[in-house]
N, C-alpha and C positions, 0 to 999 in steps of 0.2 A: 608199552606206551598205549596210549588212550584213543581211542575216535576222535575224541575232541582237541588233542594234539597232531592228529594225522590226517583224519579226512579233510580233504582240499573242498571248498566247496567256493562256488566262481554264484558272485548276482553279477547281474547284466542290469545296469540301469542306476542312476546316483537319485532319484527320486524321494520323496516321501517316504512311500513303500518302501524300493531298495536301502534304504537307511537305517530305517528303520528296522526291518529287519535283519542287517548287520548287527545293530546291538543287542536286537531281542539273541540271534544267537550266539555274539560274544556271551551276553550275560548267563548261558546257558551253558556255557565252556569251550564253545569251539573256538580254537585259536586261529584254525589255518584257513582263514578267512581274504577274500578278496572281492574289491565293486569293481568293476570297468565302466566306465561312463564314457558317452561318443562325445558330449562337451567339452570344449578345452578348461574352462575351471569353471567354481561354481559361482559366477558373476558372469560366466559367455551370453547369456542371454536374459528376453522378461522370461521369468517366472510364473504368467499367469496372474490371478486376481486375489481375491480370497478362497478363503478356503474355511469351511466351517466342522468341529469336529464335535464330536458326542459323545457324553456318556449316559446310561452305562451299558449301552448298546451300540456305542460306535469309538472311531479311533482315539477320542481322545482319555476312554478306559486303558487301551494300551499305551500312551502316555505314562497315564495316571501310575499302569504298574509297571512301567523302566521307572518309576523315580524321578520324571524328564519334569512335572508340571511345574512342579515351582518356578522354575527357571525360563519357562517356556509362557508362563504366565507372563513374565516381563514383556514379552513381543506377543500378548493377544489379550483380548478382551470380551467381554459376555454381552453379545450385542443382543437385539431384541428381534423379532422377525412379525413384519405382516402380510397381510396379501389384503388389496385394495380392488374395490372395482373398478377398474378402470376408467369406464367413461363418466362416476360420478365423483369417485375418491373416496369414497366409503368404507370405513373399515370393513371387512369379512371374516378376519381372522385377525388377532392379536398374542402373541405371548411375548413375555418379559423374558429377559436376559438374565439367567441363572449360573451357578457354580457348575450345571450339567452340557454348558454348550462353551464354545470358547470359540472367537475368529481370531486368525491369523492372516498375514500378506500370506503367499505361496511361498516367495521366496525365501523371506523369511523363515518358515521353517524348515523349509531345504536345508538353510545355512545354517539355524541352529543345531539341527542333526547331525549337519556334516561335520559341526563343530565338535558336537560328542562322540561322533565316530573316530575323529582324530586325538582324541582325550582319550581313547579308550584302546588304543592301536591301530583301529580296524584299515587294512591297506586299501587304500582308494586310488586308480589307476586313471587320469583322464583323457581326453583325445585321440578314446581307446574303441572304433567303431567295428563293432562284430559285423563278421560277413555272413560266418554260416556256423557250425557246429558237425562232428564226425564221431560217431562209437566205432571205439573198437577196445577188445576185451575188458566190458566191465566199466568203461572208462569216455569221460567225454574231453573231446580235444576240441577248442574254443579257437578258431579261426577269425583275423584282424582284415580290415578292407587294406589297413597299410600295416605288412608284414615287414617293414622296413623298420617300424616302432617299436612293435609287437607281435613275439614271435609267440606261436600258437601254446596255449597254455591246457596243461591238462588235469583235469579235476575226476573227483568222484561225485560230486550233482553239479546239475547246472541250470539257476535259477534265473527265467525272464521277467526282469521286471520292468523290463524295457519302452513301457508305453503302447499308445494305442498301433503305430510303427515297429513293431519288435520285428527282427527278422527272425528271432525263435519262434514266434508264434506263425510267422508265416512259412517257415522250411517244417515244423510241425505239421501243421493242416491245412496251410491252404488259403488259408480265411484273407479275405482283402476288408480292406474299411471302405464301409457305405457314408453316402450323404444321409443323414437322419432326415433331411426335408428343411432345413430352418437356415437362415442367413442372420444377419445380426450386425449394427455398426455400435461400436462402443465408444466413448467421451469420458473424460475426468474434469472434475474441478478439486481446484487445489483452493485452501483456505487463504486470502490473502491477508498480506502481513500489516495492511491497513485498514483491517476490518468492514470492506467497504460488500464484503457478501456473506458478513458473519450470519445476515438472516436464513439461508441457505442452510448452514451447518446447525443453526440454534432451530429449526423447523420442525416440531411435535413428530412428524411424518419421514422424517430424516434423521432427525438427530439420532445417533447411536441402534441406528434400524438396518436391517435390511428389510426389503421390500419387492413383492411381486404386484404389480399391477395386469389385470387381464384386460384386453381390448378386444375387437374384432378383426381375426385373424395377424393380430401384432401384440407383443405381449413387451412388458416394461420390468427391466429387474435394476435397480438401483440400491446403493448401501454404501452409509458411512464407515469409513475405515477411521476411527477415533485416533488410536495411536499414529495415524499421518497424515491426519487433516487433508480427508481428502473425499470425495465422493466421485465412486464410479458410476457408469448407468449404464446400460443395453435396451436397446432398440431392437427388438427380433420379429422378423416375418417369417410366413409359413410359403416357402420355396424348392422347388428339387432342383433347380437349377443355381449355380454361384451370383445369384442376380447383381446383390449389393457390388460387388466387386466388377462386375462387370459393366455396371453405371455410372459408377465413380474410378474406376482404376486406378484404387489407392489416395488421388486426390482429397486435402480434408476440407477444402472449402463444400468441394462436393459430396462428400459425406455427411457435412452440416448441414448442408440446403435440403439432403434427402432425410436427416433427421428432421430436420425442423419440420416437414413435409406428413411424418411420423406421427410426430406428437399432434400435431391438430383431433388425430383419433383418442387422447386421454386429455383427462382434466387438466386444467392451468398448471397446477404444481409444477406436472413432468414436462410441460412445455416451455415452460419456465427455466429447468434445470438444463436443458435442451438451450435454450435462446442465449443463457450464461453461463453455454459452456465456449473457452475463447476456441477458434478454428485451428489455432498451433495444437493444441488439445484432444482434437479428435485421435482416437489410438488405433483405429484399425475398421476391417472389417472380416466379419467372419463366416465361414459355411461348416455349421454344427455336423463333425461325424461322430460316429460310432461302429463297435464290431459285433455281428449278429453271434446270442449265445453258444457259448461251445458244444459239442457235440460229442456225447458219452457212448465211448466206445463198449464193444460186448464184453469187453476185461473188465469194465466197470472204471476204468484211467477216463480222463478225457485227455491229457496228454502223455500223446500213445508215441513209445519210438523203439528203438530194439534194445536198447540195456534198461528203459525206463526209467533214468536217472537223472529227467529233464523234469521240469514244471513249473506254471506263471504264476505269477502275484499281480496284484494291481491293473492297470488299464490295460496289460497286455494278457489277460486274462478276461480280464468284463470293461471294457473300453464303454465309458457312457456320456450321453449328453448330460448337460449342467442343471437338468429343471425338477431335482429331487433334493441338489444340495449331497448328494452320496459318495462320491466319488472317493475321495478320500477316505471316510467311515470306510467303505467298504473296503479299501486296499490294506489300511491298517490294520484292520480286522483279520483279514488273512495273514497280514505280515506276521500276527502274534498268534495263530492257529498255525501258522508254520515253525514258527520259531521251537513252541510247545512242544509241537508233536515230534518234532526231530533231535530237542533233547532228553529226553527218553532214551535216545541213544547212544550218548554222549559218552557215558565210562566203561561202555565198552573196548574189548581191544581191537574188534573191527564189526564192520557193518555187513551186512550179507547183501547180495543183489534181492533177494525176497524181504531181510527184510524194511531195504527202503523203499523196497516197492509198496510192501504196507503199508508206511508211512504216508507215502504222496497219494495212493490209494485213499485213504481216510479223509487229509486236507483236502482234498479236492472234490470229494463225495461230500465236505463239509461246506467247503466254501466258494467252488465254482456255481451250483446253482441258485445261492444268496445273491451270485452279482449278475447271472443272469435274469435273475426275477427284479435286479435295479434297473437291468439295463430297459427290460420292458417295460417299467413302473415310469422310469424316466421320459421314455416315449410317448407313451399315455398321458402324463402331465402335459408335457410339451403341446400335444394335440388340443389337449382339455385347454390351455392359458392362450394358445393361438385361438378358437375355435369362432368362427362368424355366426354359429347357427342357435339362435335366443333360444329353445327349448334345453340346449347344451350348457350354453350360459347360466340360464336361471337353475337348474338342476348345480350344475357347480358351485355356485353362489350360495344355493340353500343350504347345500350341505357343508360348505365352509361356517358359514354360519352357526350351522348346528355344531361341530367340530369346537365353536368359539365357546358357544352358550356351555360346553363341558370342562373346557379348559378355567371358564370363570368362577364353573362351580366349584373344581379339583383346589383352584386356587384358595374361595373361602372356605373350601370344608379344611382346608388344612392348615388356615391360620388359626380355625376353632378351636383345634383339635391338641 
């Protein structure tokens, strides 16, 4: 018999990432596959906002090569992206929605995944929350918080894909998730069915956009979701405390009065989008974490344990805030740097402890410090779109700008051409 009929290999995590990565390694041969997910199905909870992916430098290449796009193109769309000044509404940057970018809801692709994963065998376990994990000879034995469910399962790897909360990454090293600095109240409007705010959705600056607006020390991220007639928006300040939350305590009236409060710092537009969003409406509030870069051991692992037969993908590897737009890109990215490099080993008749140590050795020399250099880029952003200091501003400003004046040009040279 084969590796790919024998070795057990366990993701931790029913995600984007973990899912995908399930099929990248079915497709690669391995059968004896398995996800644990701590959600009771995949409708227990939101799913998050959008999610934007790329190619042919980010996840939606690996997409593209499962075969997934077509399908997946049903539930996404090529929206267009800009970044505005804030206080006058000016464009700074502009690009058109192309065949190289796609949005999707979150959820939605969660569910379409999980859909192919069930098309494809792949065993999906839910309600299934890890506590800890144990080596012993060679071997990782996978430990359940209710062992009444789920009695300890034993594998030859064991993959965390488990979010920016994994308890693999924290029984690993340690690491606890920080406040990034930023707060955030977020609002939807939905399209209504009497057209009495179609100007809203039909708006040059909305319509089929996402959008970053910069303010002073408050930054505005807004974007139509086409396929569900609907537009979200975020409201974020630069805080190290849970401020939002603690001035409204979830209340939405009072999340409105303090958006509304908000937007007097950006042009009419967002204040607008703001004033007619209804107060049932309001979704939450938020305090932006993240987990600071991994740290690479003298083995050259950064996920260091005694069989070596553990390692992360996705947030529970490079955990980042939202003001790059990467997060995804970069999970998926790994999911199929992983998948790749551990079918290579696939027909064989067994795996050796070296060499899947080479294996995760390489992936992780490949793609741990990609989502660390996001996680800092993402920070910096965040800094940069928050920033109150006009020498900071106008420097940003300019060189979005110049950023445009290239993309205008890229754009004519190549209808010339």
């Amino acid at each position: 018999m084969t590796a790919g009929e024998t070795f057990r290999i366990a993701i931790i995590g029913g995600g984007p990432a973990g899912l995908s990565l399930a099929i990248g390694l079915k497709r690669k041969g391995f059968q004896n596959l398995i996800i644990y997910e701590r959600e009771i199905d995949n409708q227990a909870r939101h799913q998050g906002w959008s999610i934007s992916l790329f190619s042919p430098d980010g996840g939606l290449a690996f997409i593209q090569y499962l075969g997934l796009l077509p399908e997946l193109s049903t539930i996404s769309f090529q929206p267009s992206f800009r970044a505005l000044d804030g206080e006058t509404g000016k464009t700074l940057l502009y690009r058109a929605g192309n065949e190289n970018g796609r949005r999707f809801k979150r959820g939605d692709l969660r569910d379409a995944l999980y859909q192919v994963c069930l098309r494809e065998g792949i065993k999906i376990i839910w309600d299934a929350q890890v506590k800890s994990f144990e080596e012993i000879n060679e071997k990782v034995h996978i430990h359940f918080i209710d062992e009444t469910k789920h009695q300890t399962d034993i594998v030859d790897l064991l993959i965390g894909a488990d979010g920016i909360h994994s308890p693999i990454r924290k029984q690993l090293t340690g690491d606890v998730v920080r406040s990034a600095g930023f707060n955030s109240i977020v609002g939807l409007i939905k399209k209504e069915a009497d057209g009495s705010n179609n100007d809203l959705f039909e708006h040059e600056l909305i319509q089929n956009s996402g959008v970053l607006a910069s303010g002073r020390n408050v930054s505005c991220w807004y974007a139509h979701h086409v396929l569900h007639d609907e537009i979200y928006w975020s409201l974020s300040i630069q805080s190290d405390e849970d401020f939002i939350r603690q001035q409204t305590n979830y209340d939405k009236k009072k999340l409105h009065d303090l958006a509304l409060e908000y937007s007097k710092k950006f042009f009419p537009l967002i204040q607008t989008l703001v004033q007619r969003t209804p107060i049932d409406q309001m979704q939450d509030c938020l305090l932006f974490k993240d987990l600071d870069p991994m740290k690479q051991h003298s083995s050259g692992r950064y996920c260091v344990s005694k069989s070596g037969r553990i390692t992360l993908i996705g947030d529970a590897a490079h955990a980042m805030i939202p003001f790059r737009g990467q997060g995804g890109n970069t999970a998926l990215m790994g999911a199929w740097n992983l998948s790749d490099k551990l079918g290579t080993l696939v027909n064989q008749t067994n795996i050796t402890n070296d060499e899947i140590g080479e294996i995760l050795l390489r992936y992780e020399n490949e793609r741990i410090p990609a989502g660390s250099h996001e996680i800092l880029d993402s920070r910096e952003n965040a800094a940069r779109f928050h920033s109150s200091n006009s020498v900071t501003n106008f420097f940003r400003n300019t060189v979005m700008r110049m950023i445009n004046l290239k993309i205008q040009f890229d754009d004519w040279f190549y209808k010339q051409s």
